[in-house]
Backbone atoms as SQL, in Angstrom:
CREATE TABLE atoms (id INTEGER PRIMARY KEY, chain TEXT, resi INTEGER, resn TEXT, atom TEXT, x REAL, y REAL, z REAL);
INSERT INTO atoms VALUES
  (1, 'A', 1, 'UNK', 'N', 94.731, 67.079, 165.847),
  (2, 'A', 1, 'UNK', 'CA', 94.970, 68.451, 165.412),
  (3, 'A', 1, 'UNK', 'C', 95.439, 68.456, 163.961),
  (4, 'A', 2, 'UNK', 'N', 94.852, 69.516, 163.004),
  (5, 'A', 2, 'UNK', 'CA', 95.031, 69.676, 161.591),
  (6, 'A', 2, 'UNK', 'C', 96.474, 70.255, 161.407),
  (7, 'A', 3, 'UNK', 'N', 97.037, 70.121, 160.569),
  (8, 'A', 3, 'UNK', 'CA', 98.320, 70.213, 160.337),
  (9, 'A', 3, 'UNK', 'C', 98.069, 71.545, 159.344),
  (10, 'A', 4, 'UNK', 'N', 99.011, 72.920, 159.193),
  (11, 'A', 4, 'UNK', 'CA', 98.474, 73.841, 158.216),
  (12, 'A', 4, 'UNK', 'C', 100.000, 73.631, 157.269),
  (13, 'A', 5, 'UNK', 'N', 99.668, 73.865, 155.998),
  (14, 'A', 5, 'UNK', 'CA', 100.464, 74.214, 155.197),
  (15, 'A', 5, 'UNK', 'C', 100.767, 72.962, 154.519),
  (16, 'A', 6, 'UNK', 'N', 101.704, 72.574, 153.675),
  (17, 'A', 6, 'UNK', 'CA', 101.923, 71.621, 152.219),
  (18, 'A', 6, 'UNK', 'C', 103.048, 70.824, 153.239),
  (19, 'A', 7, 'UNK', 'N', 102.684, 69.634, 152.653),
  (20, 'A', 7, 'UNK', 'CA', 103.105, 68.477, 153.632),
  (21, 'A', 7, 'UNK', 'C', 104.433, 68.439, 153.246),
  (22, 'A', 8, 'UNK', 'N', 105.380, 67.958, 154.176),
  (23, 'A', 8, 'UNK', 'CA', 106.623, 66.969, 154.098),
  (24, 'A', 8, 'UNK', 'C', 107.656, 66.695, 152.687),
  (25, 'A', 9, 'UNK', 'N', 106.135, 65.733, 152.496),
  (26, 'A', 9, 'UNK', 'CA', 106.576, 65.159, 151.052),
  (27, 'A', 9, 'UNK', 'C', 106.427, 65.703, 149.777),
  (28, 'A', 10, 'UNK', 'N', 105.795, 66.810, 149.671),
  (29, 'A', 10, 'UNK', 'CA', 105.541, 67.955, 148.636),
  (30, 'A', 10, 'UNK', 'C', 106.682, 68.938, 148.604),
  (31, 'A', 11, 'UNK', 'N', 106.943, 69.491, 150.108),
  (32, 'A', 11, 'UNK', 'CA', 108.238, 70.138, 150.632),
  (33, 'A', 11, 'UNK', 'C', 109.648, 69.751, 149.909),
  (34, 'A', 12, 'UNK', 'N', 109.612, 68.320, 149.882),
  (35, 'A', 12, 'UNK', 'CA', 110.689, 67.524, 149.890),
  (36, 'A', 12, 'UNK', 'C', 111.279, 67.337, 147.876),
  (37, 'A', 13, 'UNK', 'N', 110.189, 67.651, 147.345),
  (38, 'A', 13, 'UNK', 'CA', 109.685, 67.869, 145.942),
  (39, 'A', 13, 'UNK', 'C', 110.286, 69.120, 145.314),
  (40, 'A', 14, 'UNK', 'N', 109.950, 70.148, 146.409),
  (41, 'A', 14, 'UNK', 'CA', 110.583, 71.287, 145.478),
  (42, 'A', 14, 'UNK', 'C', 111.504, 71.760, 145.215),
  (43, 'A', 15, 'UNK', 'N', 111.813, 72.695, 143.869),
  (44, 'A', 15, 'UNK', 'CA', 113.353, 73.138, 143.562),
  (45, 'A', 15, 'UNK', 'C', 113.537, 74.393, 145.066),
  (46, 'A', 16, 'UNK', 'N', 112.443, 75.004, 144.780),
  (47, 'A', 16, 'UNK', 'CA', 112.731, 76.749, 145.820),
  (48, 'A', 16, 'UNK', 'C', 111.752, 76.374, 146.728),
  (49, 'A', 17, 'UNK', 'N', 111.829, 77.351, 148.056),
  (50, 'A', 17, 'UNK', 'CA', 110.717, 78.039, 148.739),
  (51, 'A', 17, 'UNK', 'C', 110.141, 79.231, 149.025),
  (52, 'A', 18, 'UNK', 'N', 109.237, 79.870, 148.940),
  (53, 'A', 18, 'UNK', 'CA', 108.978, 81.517, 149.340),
  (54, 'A', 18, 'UNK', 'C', 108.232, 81.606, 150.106),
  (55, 'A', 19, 'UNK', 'N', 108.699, 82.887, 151.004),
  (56, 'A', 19, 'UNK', 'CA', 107.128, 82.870, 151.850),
  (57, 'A', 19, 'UNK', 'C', 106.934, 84.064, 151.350),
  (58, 'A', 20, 'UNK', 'N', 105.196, 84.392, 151.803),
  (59, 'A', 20, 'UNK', 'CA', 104.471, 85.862, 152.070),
  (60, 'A', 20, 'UNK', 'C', 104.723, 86.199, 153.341),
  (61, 'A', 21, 'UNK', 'N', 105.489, 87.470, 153.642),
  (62, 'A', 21, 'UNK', 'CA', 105.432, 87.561, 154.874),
  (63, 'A', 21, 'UNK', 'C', 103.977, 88.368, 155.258),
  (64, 'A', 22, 'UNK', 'N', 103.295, 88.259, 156.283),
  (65, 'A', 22, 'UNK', 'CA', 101.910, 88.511, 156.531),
  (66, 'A', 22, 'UNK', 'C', 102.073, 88.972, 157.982),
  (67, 'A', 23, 'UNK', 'N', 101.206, 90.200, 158.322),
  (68, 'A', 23, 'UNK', 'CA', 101.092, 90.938, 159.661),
  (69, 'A', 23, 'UNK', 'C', 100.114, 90.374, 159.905),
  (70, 'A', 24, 'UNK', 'N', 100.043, 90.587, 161.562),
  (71, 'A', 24, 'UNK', 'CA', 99.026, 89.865, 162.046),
  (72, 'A', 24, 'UNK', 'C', 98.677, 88.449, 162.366),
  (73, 'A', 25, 'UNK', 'N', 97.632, 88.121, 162.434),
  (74, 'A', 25, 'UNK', 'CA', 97.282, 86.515, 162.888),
  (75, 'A', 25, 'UNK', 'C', 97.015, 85.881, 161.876),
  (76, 'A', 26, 'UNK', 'N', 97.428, 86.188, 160.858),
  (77, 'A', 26, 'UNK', 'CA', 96.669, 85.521, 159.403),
  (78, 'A', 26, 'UNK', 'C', 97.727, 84.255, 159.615),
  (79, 'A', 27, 'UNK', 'N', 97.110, 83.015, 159.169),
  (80, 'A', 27, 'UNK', 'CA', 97.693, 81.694, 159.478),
  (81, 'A', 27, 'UNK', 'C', 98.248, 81.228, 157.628),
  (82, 'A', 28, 'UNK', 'N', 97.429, 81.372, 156.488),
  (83, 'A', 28, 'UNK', 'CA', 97.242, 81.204, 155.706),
  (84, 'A', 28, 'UNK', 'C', 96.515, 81.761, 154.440),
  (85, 'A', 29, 'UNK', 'N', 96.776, 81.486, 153.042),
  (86, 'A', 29, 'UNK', 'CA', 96.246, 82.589, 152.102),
  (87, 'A', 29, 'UNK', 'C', 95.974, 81.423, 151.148),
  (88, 'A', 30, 'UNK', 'N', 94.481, 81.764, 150.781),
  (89, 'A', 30, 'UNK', 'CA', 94.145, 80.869, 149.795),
  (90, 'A', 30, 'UNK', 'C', 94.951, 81.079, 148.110),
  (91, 'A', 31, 'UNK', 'N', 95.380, 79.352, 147.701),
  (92, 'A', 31, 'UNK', 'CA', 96.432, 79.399, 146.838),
  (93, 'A', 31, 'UNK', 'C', 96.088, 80.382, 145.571),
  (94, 'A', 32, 'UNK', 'N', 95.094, 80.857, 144.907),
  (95, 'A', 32, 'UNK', 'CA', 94.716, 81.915, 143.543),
  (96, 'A', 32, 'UNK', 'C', 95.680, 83.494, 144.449),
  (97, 'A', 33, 'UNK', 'N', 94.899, 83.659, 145.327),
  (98, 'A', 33, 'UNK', 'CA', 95.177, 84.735, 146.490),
  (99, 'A', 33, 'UNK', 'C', 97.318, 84.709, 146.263),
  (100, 'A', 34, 'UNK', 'N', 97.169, 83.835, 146.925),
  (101, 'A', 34, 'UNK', 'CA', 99.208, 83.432, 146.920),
  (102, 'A', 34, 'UNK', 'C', 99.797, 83.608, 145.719),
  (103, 'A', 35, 'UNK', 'N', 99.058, 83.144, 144.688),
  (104, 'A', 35, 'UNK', 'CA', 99.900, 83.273, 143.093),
  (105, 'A', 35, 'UNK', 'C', 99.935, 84.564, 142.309),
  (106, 'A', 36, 'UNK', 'N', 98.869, 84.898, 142.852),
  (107, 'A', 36, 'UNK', 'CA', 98.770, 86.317, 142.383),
  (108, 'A', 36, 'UNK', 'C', 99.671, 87.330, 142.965),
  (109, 'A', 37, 'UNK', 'N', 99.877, 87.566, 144.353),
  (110, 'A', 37, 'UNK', 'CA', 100.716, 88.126, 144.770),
  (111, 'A', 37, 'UNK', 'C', 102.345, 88.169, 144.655),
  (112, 'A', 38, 'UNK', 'N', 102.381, 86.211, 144.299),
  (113, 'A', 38, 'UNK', 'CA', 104.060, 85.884, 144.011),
  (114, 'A', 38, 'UNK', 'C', 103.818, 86.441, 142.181),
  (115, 'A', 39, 'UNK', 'N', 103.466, 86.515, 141.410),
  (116, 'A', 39, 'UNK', 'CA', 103.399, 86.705, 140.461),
  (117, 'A', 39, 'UNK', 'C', 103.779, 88.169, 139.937),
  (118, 'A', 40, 'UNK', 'N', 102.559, 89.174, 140.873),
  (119, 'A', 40, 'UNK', 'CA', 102.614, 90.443, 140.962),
  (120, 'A', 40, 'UNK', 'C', 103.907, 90.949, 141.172),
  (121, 'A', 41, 'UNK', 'N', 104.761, 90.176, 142.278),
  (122, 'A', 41, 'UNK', 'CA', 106.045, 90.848, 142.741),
  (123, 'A', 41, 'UNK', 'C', 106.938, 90.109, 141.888),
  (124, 'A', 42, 'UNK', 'N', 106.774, 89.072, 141.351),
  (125, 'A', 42, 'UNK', 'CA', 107.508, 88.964, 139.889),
  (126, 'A', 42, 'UNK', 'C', 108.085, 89.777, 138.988),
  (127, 'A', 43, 'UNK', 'N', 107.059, 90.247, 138.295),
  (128, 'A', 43, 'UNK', 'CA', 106.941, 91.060, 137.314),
  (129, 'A', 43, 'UNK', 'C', 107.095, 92.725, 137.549),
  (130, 'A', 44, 'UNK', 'N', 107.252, 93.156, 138.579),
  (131, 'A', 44, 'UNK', 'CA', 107.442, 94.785, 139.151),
  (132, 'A', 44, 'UNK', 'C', 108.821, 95.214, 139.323);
């Protein structure tokens, strides 16, 4: 079974974490898709 999301050791790497919170069954958001949105709510 495929594992979803940024591994362990990448995890283990970063200063912060954020999520998107997402309705529904959506499992995942392709990363251009993700930056744009953390970006968008950046700057507003």
């Amino acid at each position: 079974m495929r594992e979803i999301g940024v591994s362990k050791e990448i995890l283990e790497l970063a200063d912060k974490r954020i999520k998107i919170p997402m309705k529904g069954k959506t499992e995942s958001l392709n990363a251009a898709v993700a930056t744009g949105i953390i970006l968008y709510n950046a700057i507003r």
